[in-house]
N, CA, C and O atoms as a CHARMM CRD file, in Angstrom:
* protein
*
  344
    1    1 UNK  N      0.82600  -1.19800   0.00000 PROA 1      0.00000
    2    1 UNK  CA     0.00000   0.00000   0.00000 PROA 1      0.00000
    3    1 UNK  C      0.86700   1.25700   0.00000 PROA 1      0.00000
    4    1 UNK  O      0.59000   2.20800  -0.73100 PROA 1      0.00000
    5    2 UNK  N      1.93200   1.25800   0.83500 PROA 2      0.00000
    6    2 UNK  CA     2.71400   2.06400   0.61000 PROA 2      0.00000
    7    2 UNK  C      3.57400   2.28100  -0.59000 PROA 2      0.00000
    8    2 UNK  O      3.98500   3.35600  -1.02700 PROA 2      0.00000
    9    3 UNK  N      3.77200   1.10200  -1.03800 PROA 3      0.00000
   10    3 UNK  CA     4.23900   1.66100  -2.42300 PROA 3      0.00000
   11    3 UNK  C      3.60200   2.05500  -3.46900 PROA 3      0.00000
   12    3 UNK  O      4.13300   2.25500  -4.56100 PROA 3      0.00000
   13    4 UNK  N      2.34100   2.20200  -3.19200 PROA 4      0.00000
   14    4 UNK  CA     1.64500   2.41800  -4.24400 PROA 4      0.00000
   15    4 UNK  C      1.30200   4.03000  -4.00800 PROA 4      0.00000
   16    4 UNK  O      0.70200   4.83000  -4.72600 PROA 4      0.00000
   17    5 UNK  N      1.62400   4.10500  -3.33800 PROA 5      0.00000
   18    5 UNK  CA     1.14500   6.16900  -2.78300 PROA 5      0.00000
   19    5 UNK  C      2.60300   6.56600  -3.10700 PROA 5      0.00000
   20    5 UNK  O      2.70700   7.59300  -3.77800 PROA 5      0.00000
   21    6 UNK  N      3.83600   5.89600  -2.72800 PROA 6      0.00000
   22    6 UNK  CA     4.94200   6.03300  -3.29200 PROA 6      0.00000
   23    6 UNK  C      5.37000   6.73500  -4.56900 PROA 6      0.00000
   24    6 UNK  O      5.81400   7.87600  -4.69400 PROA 6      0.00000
   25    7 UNK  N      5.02700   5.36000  -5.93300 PROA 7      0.00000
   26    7 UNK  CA     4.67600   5.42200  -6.84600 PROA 7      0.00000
   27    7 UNK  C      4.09700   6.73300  -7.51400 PROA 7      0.00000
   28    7 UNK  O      4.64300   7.42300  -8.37500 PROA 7      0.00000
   29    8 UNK  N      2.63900   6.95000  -6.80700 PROA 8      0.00000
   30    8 UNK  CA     1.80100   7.88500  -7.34200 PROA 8      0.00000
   31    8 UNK  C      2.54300   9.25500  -7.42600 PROA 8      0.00000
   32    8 UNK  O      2.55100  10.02600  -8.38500 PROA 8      0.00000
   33    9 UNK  N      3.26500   9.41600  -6.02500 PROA 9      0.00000
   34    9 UNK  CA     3.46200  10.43600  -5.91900 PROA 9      0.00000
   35    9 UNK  C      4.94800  10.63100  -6.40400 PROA 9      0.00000
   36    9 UNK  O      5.37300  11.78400  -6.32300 PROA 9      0.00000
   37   10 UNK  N      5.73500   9.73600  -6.86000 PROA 10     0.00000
   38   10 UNK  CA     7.07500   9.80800  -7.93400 PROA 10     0.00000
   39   10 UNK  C      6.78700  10.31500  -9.46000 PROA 10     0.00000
   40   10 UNK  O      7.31800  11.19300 -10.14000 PROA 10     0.00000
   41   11 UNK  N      5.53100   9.22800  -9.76000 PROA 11     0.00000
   42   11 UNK  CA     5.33900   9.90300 -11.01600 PROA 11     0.00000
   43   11 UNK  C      4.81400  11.04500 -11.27000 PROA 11     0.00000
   44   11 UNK  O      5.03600  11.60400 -12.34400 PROA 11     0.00000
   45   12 UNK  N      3.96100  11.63200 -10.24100 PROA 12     0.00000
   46   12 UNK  CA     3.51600  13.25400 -10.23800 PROA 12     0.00000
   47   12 UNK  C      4.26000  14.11500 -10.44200 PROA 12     0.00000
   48   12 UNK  O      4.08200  14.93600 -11.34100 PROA 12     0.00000
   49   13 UNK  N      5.45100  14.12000  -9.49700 PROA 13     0.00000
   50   13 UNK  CA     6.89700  14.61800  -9.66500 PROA 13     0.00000
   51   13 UNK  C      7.65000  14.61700 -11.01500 PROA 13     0.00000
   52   13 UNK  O      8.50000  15.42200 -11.39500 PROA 13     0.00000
   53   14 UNK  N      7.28700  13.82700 -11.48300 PROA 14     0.00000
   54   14 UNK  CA     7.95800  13.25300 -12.69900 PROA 14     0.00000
   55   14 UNK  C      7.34800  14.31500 -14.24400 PROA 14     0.00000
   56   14 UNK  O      7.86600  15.05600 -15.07900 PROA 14     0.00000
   57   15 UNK  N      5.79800  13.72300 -13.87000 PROA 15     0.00000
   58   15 UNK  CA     4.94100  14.91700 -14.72200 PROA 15     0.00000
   59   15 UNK  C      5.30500  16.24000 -14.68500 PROA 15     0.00000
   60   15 UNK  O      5.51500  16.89900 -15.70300 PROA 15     0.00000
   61   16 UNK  N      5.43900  16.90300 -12.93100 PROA 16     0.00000
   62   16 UNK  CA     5.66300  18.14800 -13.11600 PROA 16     0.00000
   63   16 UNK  C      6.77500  18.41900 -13.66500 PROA 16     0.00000
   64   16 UNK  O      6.81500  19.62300 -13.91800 PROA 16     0.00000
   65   17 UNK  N      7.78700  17.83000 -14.00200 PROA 17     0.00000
   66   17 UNK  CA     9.34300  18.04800 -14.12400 PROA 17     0.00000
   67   17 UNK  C      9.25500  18.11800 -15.56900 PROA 17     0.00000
   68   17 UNK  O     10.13400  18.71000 -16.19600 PROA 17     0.00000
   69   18 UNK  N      8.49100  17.68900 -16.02700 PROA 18     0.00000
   70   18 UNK  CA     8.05800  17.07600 -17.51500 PROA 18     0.00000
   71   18 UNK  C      7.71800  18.54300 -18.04800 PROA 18     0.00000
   72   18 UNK  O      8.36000  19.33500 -18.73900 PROA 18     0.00000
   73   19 UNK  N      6.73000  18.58100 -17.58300 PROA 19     0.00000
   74   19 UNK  CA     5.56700  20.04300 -17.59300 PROA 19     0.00000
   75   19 UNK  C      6.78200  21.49200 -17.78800 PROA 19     0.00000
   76   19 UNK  O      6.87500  22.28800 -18.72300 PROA 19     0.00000
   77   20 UNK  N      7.54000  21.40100 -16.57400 PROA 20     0.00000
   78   20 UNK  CA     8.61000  22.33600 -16.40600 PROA 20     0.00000
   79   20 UNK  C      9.21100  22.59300 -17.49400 PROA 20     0.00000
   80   20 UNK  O      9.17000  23.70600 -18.01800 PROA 20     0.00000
   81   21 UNK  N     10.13800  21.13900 -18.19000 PROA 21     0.00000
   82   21 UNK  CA    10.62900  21.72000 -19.28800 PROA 21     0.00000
   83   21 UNK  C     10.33700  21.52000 -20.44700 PROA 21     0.00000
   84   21 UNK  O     11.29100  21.29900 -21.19300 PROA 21     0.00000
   85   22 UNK  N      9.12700  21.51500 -20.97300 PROA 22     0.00000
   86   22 UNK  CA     8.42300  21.58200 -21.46000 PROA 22     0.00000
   87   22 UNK  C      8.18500  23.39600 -21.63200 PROA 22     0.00000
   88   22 UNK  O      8.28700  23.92100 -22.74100 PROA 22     0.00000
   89   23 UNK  N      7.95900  23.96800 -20.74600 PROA 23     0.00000
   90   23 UNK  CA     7.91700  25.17200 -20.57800 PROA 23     0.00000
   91   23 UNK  C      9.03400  26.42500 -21.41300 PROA 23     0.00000
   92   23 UNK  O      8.91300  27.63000 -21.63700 PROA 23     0.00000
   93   24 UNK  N     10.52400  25.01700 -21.80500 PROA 24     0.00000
   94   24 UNK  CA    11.16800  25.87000 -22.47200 PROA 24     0.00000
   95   24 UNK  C     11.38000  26.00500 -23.36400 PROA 24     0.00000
   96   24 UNK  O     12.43900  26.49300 -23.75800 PROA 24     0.00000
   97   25 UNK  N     10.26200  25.54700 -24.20900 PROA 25     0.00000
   98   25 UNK  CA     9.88000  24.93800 -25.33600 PROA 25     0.00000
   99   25 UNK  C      8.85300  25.68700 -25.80200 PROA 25     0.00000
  100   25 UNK  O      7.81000  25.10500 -25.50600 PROA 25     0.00000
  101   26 UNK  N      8.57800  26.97300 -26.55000 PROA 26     0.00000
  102   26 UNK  CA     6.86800  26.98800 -26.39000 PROA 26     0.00000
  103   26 UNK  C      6.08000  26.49300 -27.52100 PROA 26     0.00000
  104   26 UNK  O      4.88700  26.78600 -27.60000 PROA 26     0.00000
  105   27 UNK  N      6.71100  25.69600 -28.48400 PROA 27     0.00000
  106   27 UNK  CA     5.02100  24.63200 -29.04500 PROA 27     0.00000
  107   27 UNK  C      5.20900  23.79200 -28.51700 PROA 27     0.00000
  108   27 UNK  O      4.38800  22.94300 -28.86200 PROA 27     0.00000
  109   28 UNK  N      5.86800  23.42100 -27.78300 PROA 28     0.00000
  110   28 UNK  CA     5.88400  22.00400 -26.99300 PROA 28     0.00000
  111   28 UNK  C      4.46500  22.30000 -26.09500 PROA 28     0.00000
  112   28 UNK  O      3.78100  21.29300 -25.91700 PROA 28     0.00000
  113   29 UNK  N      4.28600  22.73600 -25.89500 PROA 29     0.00000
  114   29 UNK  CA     3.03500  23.62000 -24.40200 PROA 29     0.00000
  115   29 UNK  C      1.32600  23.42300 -25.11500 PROA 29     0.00000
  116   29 UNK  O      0.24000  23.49800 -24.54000 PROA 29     0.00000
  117   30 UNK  N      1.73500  23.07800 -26.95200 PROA 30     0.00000
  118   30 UNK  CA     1.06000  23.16100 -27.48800 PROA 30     0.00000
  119   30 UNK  C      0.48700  21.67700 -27.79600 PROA 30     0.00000
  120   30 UNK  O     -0.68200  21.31300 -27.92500 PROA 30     0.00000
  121   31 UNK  N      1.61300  20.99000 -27.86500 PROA 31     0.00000
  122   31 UNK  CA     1.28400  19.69000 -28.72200 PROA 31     0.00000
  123   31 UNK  C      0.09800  18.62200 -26.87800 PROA 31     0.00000
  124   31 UNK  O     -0.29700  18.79400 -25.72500 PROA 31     0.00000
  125   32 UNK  N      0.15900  17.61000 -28.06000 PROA 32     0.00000
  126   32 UNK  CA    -1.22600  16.64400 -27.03400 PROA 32     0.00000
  127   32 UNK  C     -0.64700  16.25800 -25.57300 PROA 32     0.00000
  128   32 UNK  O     -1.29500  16.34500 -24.53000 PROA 32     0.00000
  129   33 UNK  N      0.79000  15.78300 -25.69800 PROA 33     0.00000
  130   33 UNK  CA     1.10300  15.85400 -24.27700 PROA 33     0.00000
  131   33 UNK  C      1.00500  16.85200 -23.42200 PROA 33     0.00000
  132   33 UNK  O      0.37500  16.79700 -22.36600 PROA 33     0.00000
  133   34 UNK  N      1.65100  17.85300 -23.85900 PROA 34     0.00000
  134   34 UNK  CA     1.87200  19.44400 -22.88700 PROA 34     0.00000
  135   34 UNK  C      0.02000  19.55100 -22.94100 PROA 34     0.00000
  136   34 UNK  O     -0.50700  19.77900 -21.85300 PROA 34     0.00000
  137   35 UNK  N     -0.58300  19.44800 -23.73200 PROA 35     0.00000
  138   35 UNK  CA    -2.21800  19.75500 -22.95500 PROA 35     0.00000
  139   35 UNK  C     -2.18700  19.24100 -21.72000 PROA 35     0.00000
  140   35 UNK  O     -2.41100  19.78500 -20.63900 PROA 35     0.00000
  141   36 UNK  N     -1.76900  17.70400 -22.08900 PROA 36     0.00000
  142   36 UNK  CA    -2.64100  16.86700 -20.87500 PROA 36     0.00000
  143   36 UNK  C     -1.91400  16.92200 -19.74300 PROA 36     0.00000
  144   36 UNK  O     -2.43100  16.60300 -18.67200 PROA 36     0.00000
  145   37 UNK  N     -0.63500  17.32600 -19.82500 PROA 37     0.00000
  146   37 UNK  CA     0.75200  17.54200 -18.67200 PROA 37     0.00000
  147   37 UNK  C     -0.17300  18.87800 -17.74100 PROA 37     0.00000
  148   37 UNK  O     -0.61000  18.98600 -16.59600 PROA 37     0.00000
  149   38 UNK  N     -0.15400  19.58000 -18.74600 PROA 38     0.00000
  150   38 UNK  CA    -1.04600  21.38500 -18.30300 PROA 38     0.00000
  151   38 UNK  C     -2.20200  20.81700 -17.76800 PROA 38     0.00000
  152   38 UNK  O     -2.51800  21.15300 -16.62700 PROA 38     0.00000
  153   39 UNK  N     -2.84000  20.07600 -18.33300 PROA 39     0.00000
  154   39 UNK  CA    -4.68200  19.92500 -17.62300 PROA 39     0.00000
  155   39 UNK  C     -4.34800  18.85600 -15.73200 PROA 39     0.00000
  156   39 UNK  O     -5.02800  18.79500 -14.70700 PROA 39     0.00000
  157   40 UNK  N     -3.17600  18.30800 -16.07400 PROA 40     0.00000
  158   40 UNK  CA    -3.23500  17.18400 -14.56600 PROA 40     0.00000
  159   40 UNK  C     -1.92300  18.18900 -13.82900 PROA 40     0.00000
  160   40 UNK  O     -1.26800  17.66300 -12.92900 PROA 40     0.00000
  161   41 UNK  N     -1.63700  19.43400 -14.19900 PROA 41     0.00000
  162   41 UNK  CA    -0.11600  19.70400 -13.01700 PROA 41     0.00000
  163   41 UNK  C     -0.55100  20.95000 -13.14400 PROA 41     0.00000
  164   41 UNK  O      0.18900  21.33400 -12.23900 PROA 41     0.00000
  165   42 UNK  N     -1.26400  22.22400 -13.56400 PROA 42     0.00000
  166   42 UNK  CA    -1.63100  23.53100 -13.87700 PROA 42     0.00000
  167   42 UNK  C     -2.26300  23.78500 -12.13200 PROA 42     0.00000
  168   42 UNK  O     -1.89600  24.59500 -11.28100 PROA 42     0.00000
  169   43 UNK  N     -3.52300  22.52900 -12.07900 PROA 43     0.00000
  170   43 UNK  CA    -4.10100  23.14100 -11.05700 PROA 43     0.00000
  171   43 UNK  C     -3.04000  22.86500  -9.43000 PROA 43     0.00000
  172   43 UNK  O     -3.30100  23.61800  -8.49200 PROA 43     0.00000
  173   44 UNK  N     -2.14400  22.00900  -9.27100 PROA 44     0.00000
  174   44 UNK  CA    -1.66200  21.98500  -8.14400 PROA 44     0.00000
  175   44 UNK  C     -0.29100  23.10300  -8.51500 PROA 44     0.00000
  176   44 UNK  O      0.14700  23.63800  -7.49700 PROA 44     0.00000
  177   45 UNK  N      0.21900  23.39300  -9.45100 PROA 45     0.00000
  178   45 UNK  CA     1.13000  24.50200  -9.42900 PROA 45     0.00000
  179   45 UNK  C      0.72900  25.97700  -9.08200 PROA 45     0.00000
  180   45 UNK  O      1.55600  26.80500  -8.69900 PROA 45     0.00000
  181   46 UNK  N     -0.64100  26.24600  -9.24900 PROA 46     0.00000
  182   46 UNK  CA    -1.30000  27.22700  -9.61300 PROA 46     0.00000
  183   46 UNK  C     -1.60800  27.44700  -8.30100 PROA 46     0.00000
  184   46 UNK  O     -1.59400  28.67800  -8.32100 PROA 46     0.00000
  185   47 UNK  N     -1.94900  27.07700  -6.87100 PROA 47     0.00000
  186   47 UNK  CA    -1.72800  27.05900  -5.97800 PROA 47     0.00000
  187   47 UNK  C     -0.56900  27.42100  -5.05300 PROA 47     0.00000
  188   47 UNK  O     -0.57900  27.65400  -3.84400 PROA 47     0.00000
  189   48 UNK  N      0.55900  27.40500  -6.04500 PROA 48     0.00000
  190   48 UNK  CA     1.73900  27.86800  -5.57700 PROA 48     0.00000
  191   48 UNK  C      2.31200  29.15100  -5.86700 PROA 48     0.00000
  192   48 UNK  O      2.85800  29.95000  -5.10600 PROA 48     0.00000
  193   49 UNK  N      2.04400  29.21900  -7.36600 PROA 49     0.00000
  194   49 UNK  CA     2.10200  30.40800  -7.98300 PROA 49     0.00000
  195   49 UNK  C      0.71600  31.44700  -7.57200 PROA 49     0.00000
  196   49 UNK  O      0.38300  32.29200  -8.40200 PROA 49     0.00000
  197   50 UNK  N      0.25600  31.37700  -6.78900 PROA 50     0.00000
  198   50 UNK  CA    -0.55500  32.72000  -6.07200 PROA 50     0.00000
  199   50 UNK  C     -0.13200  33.50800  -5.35600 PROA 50     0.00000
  200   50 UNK  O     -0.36100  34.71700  -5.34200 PROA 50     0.00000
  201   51 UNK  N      1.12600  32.34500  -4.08800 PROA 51     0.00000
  202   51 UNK  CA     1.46500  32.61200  -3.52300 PROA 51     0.00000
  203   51 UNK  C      2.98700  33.41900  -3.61900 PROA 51     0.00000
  204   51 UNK  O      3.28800  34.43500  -2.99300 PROA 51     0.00000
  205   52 UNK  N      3.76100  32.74200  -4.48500 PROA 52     0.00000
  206   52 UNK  CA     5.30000  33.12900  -4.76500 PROA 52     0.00000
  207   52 UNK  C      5.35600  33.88800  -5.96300 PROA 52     0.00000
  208   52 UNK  O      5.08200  33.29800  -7.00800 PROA 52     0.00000
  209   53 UNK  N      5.67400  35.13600  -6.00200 PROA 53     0.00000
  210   53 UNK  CA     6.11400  35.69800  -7.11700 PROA 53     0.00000
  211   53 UNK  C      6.79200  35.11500  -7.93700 PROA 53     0.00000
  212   53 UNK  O      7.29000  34.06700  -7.52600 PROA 53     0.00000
  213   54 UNK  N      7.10200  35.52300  -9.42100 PROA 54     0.00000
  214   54 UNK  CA     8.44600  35.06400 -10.14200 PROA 54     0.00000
  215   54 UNK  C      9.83100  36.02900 -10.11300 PROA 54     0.00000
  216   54 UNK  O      9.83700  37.23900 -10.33900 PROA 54     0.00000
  217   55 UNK  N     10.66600  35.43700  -9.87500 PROA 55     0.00000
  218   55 UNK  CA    12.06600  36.45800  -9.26500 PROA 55     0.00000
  219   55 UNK  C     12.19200  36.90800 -10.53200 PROA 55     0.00000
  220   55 UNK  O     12.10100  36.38500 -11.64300 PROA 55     0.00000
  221   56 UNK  N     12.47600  38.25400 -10.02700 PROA 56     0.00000
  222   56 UNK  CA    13.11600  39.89300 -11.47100 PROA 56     0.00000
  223   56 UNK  C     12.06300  39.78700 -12.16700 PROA 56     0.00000
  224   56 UNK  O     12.05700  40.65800 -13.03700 PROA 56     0.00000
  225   57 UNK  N     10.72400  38.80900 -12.21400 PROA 57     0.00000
  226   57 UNK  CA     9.78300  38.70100 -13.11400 PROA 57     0.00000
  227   57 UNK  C      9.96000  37.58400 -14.56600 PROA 57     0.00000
  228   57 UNK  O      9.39400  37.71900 -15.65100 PROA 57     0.00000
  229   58 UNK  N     10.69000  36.75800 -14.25300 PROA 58     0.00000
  230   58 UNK  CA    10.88900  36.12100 -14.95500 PROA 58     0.00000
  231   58 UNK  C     11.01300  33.95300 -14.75200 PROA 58     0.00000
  232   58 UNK  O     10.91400  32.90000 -15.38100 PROA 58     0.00000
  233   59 UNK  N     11.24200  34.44400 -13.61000 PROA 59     0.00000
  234   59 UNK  CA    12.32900  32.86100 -12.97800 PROA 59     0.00000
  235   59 UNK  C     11.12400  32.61800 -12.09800 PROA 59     0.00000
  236   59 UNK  O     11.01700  33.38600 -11.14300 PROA 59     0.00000
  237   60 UNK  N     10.16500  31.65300 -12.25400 PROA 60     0.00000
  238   60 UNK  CA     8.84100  31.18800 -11.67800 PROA 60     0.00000
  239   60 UNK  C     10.14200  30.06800 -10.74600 PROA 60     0.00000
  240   60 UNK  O     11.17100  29.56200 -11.19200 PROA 60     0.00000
  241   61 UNK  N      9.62500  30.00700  -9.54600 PROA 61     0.00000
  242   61 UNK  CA    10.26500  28.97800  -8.35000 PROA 61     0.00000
  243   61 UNK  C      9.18500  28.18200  -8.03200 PROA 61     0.00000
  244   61 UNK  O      9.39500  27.20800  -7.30900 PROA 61     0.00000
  245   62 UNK  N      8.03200  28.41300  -8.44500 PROA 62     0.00000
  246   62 UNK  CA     7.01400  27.74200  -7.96600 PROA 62     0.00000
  247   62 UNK  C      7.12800  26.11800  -7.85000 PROA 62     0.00000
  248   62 UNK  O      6.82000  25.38700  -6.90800 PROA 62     0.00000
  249   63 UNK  N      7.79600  25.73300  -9.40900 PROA 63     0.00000
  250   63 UNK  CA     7.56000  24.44900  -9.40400 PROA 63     0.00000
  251   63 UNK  C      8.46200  23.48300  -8.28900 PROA 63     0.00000
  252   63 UNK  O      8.23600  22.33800  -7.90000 PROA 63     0.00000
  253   64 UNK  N      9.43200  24.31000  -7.99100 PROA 64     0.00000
  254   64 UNK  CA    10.53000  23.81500  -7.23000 PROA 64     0.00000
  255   64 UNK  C      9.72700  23.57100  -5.52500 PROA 64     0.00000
  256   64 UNK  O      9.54900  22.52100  -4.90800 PROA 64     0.00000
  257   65 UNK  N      9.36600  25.04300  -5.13700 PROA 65     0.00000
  258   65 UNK  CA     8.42000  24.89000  -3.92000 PROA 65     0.00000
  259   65 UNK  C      7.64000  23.56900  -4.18900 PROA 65     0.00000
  260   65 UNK  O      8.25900  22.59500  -3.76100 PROA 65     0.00000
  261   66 UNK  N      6.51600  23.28200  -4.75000 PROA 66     0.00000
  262   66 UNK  CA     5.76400  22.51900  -5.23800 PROA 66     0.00000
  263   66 UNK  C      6.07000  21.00800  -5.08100 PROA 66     0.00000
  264   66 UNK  O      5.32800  20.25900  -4.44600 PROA 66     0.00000
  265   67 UNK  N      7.40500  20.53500  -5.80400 PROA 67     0.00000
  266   67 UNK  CA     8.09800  19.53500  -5.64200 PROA 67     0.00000
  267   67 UNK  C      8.10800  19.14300  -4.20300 PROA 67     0.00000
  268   67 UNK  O      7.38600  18.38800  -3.55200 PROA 67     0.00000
  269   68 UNK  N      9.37000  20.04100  -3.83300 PROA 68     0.00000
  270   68 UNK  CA     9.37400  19.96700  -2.47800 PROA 68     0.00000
  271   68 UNK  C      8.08200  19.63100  -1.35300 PROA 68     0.00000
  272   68 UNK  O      8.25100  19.05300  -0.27900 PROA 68     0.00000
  273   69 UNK  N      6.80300  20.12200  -1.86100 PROA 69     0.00000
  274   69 UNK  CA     5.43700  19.83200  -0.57000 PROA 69     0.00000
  275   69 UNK  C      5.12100  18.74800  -1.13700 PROA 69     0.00000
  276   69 UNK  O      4.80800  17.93200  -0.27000 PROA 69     0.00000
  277   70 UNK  N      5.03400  18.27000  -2.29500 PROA 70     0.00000
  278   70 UNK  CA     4.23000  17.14300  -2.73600 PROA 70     0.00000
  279   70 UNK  C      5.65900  15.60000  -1.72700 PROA 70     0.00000
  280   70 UNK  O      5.44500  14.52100  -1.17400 PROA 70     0.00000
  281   71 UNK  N      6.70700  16.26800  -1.95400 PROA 71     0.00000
  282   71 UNK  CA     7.50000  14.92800  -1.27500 PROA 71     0.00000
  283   71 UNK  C      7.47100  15.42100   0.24900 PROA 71     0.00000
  284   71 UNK  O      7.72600  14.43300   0.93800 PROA 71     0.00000
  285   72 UNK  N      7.24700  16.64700   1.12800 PROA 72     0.00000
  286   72 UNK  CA     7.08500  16.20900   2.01600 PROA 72     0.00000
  287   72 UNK  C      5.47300  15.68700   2.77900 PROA 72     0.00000
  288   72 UNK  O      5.36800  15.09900   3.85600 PROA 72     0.00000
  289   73 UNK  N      4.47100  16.05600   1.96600 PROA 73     0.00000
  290   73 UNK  CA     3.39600  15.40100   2.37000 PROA 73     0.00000
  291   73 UNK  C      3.01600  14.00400   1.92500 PROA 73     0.00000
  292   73 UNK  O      2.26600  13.16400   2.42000 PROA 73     0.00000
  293   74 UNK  N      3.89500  14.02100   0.65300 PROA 74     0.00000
  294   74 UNK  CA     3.58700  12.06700   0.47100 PROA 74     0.00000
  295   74 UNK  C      4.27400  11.52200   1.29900 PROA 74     0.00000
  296   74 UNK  O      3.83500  10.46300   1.74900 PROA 74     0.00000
  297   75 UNK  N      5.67100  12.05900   1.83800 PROA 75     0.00000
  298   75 UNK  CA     6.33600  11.08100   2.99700 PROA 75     0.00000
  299   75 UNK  C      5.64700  11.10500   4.11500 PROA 75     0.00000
  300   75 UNK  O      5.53600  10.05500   4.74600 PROA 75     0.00000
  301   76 UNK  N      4.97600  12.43200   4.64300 PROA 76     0.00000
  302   76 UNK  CA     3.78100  12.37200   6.04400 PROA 76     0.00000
  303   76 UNK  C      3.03700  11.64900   5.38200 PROA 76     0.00000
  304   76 UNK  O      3.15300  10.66100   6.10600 PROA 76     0.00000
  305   77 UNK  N      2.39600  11.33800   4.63600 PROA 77     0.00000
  306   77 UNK  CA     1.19400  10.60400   4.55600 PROA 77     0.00000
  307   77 UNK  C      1.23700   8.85600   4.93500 PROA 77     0.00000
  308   77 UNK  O      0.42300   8.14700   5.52600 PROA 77     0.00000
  309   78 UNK  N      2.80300   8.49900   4.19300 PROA 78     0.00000
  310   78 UNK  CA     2.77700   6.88400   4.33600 PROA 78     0.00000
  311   78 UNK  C      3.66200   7.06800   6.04700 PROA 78     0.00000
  312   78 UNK  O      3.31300   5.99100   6.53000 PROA 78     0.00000
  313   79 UNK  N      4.10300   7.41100   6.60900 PROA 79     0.00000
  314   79 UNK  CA     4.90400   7.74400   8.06000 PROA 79     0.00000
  315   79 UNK  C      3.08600   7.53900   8.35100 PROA 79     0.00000
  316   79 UNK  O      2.91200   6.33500   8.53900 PROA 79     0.00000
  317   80 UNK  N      1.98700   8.15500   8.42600 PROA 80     0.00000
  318   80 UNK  CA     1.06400   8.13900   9.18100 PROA 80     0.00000
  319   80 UNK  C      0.30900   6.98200   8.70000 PROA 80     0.00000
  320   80 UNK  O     -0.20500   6.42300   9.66900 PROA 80     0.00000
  321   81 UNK  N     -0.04400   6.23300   7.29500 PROA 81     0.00000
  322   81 UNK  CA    -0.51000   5.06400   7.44000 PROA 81     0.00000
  323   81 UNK  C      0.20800   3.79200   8.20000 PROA 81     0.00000
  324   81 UNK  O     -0.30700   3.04300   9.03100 PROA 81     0.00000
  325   82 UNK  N      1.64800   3.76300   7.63500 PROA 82     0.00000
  326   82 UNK  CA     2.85900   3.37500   8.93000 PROA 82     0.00000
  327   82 UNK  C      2.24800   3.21000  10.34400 PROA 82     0.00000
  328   82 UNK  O      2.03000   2.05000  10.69400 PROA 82     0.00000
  329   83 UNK  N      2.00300   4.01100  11.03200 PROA 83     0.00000
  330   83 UNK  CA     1.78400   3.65200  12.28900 PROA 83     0.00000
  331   83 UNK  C      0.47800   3.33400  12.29200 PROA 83     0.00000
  332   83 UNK  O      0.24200   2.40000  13.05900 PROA 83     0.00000
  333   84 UNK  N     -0.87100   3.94300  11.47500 PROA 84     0.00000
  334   84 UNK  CA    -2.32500   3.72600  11.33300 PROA 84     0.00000
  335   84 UNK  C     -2.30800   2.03600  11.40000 PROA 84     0.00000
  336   84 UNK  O     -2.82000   1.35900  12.29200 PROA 84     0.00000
  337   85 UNK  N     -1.58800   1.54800  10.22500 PROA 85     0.00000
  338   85 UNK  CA    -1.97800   0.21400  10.24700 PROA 85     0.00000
  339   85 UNK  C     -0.61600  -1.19900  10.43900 PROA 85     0.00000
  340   85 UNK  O     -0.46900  -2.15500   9.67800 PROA 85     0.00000
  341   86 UNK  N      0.24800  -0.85800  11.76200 PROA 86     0.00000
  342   86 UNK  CA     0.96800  -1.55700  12.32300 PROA 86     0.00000
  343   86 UNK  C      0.59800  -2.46100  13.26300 PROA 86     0.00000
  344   86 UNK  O      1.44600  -3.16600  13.80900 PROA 86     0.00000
């Protein structure tokens, strides 16, 4: 069970990283993947980017923040099924 929230949450990571550079690309943003990358990682980045400006206006950090919460709440999450079902 735990590896399977594991999993989920590696390849999310994986997407967003995807998504990212993808970003430095711009018909890439266009073609069928970058839709569907944009339609499953837009709304949890977009949450981040409300909050954090982009530095000089250019250099979005968001995705980096982002990374970072998604691995520390998937690691709280299996740490708490961990003890839930020991």
């Amino acid at each position: 069970m735990y590896g399977y929230i594991s999993t989920l949450i590696e390849i999310y990571t994986y997407m967003i990283i995807a998504y990212v550079l993808l970003s430095w690309l711009p018909a890439a943003r266009d073609s069928f993947i970058g839709e569907i990358l944009g339609k499953l990682v837009e709304p949890y980045l977009s949450i981040f980017r409300r909050f954090i400006p982009p530095i000089g206006g250019m250099i979005d950090i968001s995705p980096i923040v982002a990374l970072i919460a998604i691995r520390f709440v998937g690691e709280g999450i299996v740490a708490v099924l961990q003890m839930v079902f020991r």
